[in-house]
Each structure stands twice: as structure tokens, then as C-alpha cells.
C-alpha positions, 0 to 999 in steps of 0.5 A: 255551087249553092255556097258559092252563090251564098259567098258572092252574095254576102260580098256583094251585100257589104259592098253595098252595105258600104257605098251606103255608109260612105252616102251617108256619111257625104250627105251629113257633109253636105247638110253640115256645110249647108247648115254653116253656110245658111248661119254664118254667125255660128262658129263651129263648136255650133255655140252663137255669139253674144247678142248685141247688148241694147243700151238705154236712150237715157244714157246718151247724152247730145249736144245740143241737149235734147229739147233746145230752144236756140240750137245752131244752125251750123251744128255740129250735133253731137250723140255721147254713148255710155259705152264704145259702139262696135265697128260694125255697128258704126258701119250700119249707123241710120241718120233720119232727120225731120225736116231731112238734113244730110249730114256728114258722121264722124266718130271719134277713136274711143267709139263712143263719141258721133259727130254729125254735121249738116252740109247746108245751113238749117233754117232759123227758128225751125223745130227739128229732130234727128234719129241715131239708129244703131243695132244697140240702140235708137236715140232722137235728138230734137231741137228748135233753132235760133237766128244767125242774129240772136246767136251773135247777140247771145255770143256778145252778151256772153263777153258783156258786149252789145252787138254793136259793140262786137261789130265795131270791134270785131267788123267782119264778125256778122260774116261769120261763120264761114260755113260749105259742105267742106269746111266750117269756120268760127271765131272763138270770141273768148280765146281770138282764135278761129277754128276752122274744121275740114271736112276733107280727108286726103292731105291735097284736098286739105292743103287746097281747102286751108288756102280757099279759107285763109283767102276768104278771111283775107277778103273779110278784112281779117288781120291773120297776123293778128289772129290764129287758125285752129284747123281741125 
């Protein structure tokens, strides 16, 4: 009897002694998955990836440069990257602005371009600063602002005009830009094209958008047939 006793017993410890491991190995499980979970960016060979490499300010060069003493007041204000800004970073993208301004942001296909282009027109002569916030780098852009009048001015003199000049020969000129938070229109005094960029981005909008302009030109006293519009 007492062997007997001492076989049940054996059997009854490795029963045991197994359900034990089998916990054991469930638990690590478990902890593992807790783990995975807690630290999404590790992949399972448990190695992480690169960290975002930090760029240097000093190799993002803007438009207007930095510092400018007769930026636009219609933008656009644009931020070159030494090198192209992933999807996910573009994604996360910060625009602050002192005085606040918002913006629209557009980036081009290669990455490294972003555009940003204020939905209201920015007061005359008025000292600004915009910061790019990225996990790469941080960049500020600041600038003062001209007059619509000195713009024009510095517009004409650079086609060896006078104002005057250039509103005789252009009369609906100082109306411009045709500026909204959905389109921005501009005469290329050099080319005599306008440029006419649209903020929309579904086809219908844009077709409804390129009439209200071609209108709008129309009722300046614009000759269409005479001159061309670059939409963009």
C-alpha cells in the first residue's frame, strides 16, 4: 500500500509540476504582449528603429529670407528642407505666428518644400514671425511687411516704370491682388500673365472657383483676351 500511496504521489507532483510550467510559460505570454503593446515602435526582433534624425535650422532656407524689411502681405511664405520631411512628420507639422495668422500648408511631392499661405491679408508694415515645428527640427521665419503702395511701386520700378506709369498702362492694376481665403490672383508684370492659385481641392469647387475669378477680372476691366491666366 505504501508504494502505491508513493506512485499517486509522484503523479500527482508532475501533474503538477506541469500545469505549473504551462502557467509559466502563459504568463511570459502574456507579459510579452503587454510589453508589445506598451512599445509599439519596437518591432519583434525587440531592436527600435532609427530616431528621427535633427536637421539644422541653418540649412532651411525661406522665402522671404529671414530678417526682411518689405515681406508681402499676400504671402506665400515658403520653408526649403535640406532634405525631404517624412509623411508622418508633415502629418504632425506646428505652425505658430506672432501676431497669429492662419495659414493654409501645402508640401510639394519631393518633401521638402512647405508652403504656407495666410487666409487673411497681413497688416502693412508690421513686424511678424512664423515657427515650423517638426519632430526634425524647428525653424522661424520673421519678417516686416510692406505697403500694398510700396509694393506696387517697388513692382513698377523694377520695369523702369513710375506708378503713375504703371496705372495708366495697366488701370486696374492697384486693384490687385485678388486676394480670399480661396484663391489668390497676381499680375506677372514681366510675363502679362496672371497667376491665379486656388486653394480648392475637389475638381467642382475649382471649376466654380475659376469662373468667380475670370468674373472678378472681367468687372476690373480686364481685356481676357488680351491677356492669359496661369491657374495653379
Amino acid at each position: 500500500m505504501t508504494i502505491i500511496s508513493d506512485l499517486k504521489q509522484v503523479k500527482l507532483s508532475r501533474g503538477l509540476l506541469l500545469q505549473l510550467i504551462i502557467l509559466g510559460v502563459i504568463a511570459i505570454l502574456i507579459v510579452w504582449m503587454i510589453i508589445i503593446l506598451l512599445h509599439p515602435s519596437q518591432n519583434l526582433s525587440g531592436e527600435l528603429p532609427s530616431p528621427t534624425p535633427i536637421l539644422n535650422p541653418a540649412q532651411v532656407t525661406t522665402s522671404p529670407e529671414d530678417k526682411a524689411q518689405q515681406a508681402s502681405i499676400y504671402g506665400p511664405f515658403v520653408f526649403t528642407f535640406p532634405q525631404a520631411i517624412t509623411k508622418s512628420s508633415q502629418t504632425h507639422t506646428t505652425i505658430t505666428s506672432s501676431p497669429q495668422v492662419v495659414f493654409t500648408r501645402s508640401w510639394d511631392k519631393s518633401g521638402k518644400v512647405l508652403t504656407l499661405t495666410p487666409l487673411t491679408i497681413l497688416k502693412e508694415n508690421q513686424n511678424y514671425s512664423i515657427t515650423v515645428i517638426l519632430p526634425e527640427i524647428n525653424k522661424t521665419l520673421q519678417f516686416t511687411t510692406t505697403s500694398s503702395q510700396q509694393l506696387r511701386a517697388t513692382q513698377a520700378a523694377a520695369e523702369g516704370l513710375t506708378l503713375q506709369q504703371l496705372e495708366q498702362q495697366y488701370p486696374w492694376y492697384s486693384q490687385l491682388p485678388l486676394f480670399t481665403g480661396k484663391y489668390y490672383v497676381t499680375f506677372d508684370l514681366q510675363s502679362r500673365v496672371f497667376h491665379a492659385r486656388l486653394n480648392s481641392l475637389n475638381d467642382p469647387q475649382t471649376e466654380v472657383l475659376k469662373q468667380t475669378v475670370t468674373k472678378k477680372l472681367q468687372s476690373l476691366g480686364v481685356d481676357l483676351q488680351r491677356y492669359t491666366i496661369i491657374w495653379e
